[in-house]
N, C-alpha and C positions, 0 to 999 in steps of 0.2 A: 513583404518579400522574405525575410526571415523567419518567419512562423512557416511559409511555404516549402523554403527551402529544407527545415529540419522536418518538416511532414515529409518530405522526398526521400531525405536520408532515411527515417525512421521507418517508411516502406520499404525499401531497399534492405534493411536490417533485418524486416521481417521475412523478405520474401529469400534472403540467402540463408536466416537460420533456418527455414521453412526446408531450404532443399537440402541442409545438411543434419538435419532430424528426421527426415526422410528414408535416408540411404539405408541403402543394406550393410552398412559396416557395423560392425557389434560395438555398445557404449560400454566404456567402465562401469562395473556396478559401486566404483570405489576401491579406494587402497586397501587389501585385506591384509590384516596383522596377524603375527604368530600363532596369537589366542584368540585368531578367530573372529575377532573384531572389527566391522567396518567402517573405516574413514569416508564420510559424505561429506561433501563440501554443497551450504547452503546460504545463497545469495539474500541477503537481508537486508534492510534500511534501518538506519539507527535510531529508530524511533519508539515510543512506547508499546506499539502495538506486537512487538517481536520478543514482548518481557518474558513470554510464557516458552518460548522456546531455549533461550539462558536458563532460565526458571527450571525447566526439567530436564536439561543437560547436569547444571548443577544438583538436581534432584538424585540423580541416576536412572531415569526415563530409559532413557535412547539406551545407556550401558550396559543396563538390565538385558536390553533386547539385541542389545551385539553390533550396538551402531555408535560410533564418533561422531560429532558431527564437528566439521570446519564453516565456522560463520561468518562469512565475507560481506562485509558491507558496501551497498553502493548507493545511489542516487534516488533512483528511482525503479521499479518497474519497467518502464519502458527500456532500460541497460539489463534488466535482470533477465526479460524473456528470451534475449539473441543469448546467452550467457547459461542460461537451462538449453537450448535447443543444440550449440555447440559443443554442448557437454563441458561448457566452464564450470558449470554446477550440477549438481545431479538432483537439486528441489533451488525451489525458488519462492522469493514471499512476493506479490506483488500485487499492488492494488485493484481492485474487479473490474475498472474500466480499461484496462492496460490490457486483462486479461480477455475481455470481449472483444476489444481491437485485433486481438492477436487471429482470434478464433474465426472471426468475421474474414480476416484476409487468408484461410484455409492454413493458419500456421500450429501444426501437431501440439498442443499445448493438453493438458491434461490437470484438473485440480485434486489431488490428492488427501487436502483436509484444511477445515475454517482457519481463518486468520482472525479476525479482529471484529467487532461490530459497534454499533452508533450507541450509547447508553439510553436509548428512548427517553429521552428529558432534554426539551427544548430550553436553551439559554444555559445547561448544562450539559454540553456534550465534550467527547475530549479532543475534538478539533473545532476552531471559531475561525472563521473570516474576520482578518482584526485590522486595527488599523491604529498608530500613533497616538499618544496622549496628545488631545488638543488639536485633532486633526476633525476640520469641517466636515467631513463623512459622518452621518452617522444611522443611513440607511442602505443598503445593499441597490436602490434603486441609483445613488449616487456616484455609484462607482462606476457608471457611463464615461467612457472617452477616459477610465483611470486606466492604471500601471499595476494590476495586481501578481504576484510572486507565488510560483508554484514551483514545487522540484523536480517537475519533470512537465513537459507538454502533452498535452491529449491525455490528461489522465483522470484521475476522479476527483482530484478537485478545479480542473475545466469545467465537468459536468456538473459538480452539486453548488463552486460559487453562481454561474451560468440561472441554476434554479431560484438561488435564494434572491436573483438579480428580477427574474421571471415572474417570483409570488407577490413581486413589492410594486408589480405593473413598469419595470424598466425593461430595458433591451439588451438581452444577453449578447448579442452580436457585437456590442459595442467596448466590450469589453479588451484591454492590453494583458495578456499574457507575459510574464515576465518569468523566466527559468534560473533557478538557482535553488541551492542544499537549503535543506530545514532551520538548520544551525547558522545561518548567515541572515534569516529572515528579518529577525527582531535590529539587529544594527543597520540593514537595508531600511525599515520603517522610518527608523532614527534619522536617516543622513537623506531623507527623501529622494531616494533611489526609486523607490514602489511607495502606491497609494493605499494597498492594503496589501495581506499577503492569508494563505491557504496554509493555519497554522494547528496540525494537532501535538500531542504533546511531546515532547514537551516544549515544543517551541511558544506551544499557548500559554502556559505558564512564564514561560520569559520574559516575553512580550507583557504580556499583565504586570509583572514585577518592573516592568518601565513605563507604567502610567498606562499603556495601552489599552482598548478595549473590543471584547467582541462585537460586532455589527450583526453576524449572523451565526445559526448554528445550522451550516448546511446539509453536512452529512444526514442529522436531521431530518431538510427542507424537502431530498429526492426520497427519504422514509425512516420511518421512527424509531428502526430497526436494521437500519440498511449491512448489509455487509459491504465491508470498508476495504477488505484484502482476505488474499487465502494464499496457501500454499500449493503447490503446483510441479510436477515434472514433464518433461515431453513423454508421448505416446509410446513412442518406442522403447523410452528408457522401463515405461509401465509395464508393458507387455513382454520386454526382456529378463524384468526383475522383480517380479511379483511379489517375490515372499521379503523380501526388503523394501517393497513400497510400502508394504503392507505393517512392518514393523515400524515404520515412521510414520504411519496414518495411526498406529498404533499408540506411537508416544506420545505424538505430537495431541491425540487427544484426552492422554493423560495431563499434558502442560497446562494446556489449556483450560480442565478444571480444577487443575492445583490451582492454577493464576486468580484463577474467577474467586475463590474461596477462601486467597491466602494476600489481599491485598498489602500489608504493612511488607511482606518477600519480595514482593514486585516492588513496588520504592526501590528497594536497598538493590532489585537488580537491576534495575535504570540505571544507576546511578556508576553502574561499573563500566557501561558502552554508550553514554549518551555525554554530554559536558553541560548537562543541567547539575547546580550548585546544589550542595545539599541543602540549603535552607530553604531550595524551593518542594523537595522530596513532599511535604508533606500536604502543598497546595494542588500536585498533580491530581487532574480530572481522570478516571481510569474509565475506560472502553469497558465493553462486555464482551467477555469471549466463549460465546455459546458451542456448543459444539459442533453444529452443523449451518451449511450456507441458507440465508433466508432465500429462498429461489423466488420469492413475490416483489423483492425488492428489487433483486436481480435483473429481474426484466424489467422492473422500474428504471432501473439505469440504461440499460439499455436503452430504452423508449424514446430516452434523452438526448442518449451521445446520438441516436438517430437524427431525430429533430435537429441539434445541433450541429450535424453534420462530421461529428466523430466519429461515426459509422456508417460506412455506404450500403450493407448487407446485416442483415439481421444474424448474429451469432447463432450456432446450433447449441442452446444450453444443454442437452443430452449428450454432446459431447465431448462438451467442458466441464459441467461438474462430474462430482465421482456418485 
């Protein structure tokens, strides 16, 4: 009844940012400063995968191009997209299942430039489905009738533990959804709160640093390549402000292969927005951040959250990606 009930809320979310991304009222393009310079405010999760946009803020990416950005952390994707559509944010980072959701219930969402992807290397990826040191799980098919922890519901790691439950001949249906922050994971394992939990980095690394182990590597399991998250604004903010979207598709793909190519910068920018210890900096698993969305996994996912019933309507990916 509570997985039902926050499905309810969370359409309801969508479908009031939907009509307020809509409207004919004009959006901020952002706070413009004396010299010219715009303040964006950009909804993030504090996770690994957002290294590359610290990374080229502190580079002088965005600066170069006449943009600030304001980096507000929150939960998940699913808080980030009402949050872009109301003009709480003017980009947004959010997981691709979050984003097909969005797309699927006709809410103006728009992806702007890559986010984050899988390392193609199975039992090496930078998020595991893990589970306790010394905890009787120790296949994905086991996690029937468990407690698994995710940071947000209906999102991408619904869809890809769901798969890695699905290859191993178990019943994704059977699965407990459990919602709570990334950074709370590893001590929920601990106090047997949840039986496993949807951990990338650097929660994976924590969790490993308490005995724990991965089970699966699901991102993975839905493709070997998957895009994991992208960045994002609504349609209208796109269409009203083109040459500034443009300068942060701009940078942001500058971040991106700074990051890709400058892995020991990315450590040390973890470690400024995340409360991973330094002595874990150097066990952290890094993602790959290509520069463009894989569109074949894309609809891999999709395929998924369909089947599973996390979308009732097939997304229009023409026009969601950019």
């Amino acid at each position: 009844m509570r997985r039902l009930l926050i499905g309810l809320t969370v359409s309801a979310v969508f479908v009031t940012a939907s009509a307020c991304g809509s409207s004919n009222s004009t959006e901020s393009a952002g706070d413009k400063a004396a010299d010219g310079t715009t303040t964006v405010k950009v909804g993030i999760i504090p996770i690994l995968d957002v290294a590359p946009v610290y990374l080229g803020q502190k580079k002088g990416f965005y600066s170069k191009r006449g943009l600030k950005l304001e980096l507000t952390p929150a939960q998940g994707g699913a808080a980030i997209v009402p949050g872009v559509l109301n003009n709480q944010f003017q980009f947004g980072f959010s997981n691709t299942t979050s984003l097909l959701v969005a797309q699927s219930k006709k809410v103006p969402v728009k992806v702007v430039a890559n986010g984050v992807a899988s390392t193609a290397e199975e039992g090496a990826d930078f998020m595991g489905t893990t589970v306790k040191k010394g905890s009787p799980i120790k296949s994905p098919k086991q996690l029937e009738g468990k407690k698994v922890a995710v940071n947000s519901l209906n999102n991408i790691c619904d869809t890809s533990i769901k798969e890695s439950v699905r290859k191993d001949d178990g019943d994704p249906s059977k699965l407990q959804f459990v919602e709570m922050p990334f950074d709370q994971m590893a001590a929920a394992l601990e106090n047997d709160q949840v039986d496993a939990a949807c951990t990338p980095e650097p929660a994976l690394s924590t969790v490993k640093a308490a005995g724990g182990t991965s089970i699966a590597s699901s991102f993975y399991d839905v493709d070997p390549n998957l895009t994991v998250a992208m960045y994002f604004t609504s349609q209208q903010y796109a269409k009203q402000n083109p040459e500034l979207v443009k300068k942060f598709q701009e940078a942001t793909a500058e971040s991106l292969k700074y990051a890709d190519s400058h892995p020991d910068e990315v450590r040390e920018i973890v470690a400024t927005y995340t409360k991973i210890p330094q002595t874990l900096l150097e066990k952290l698993t890094l993602p790959n951040w290509p520069a463009e969305p894989n569109r074949a996994s894309i609809e891999r996912l999709a395929e998924l959250a369909k089947e599973d019933g996390q979308l009732k309507e097939s997304p229009d990916l023409d026009a969601l990606l950019p």
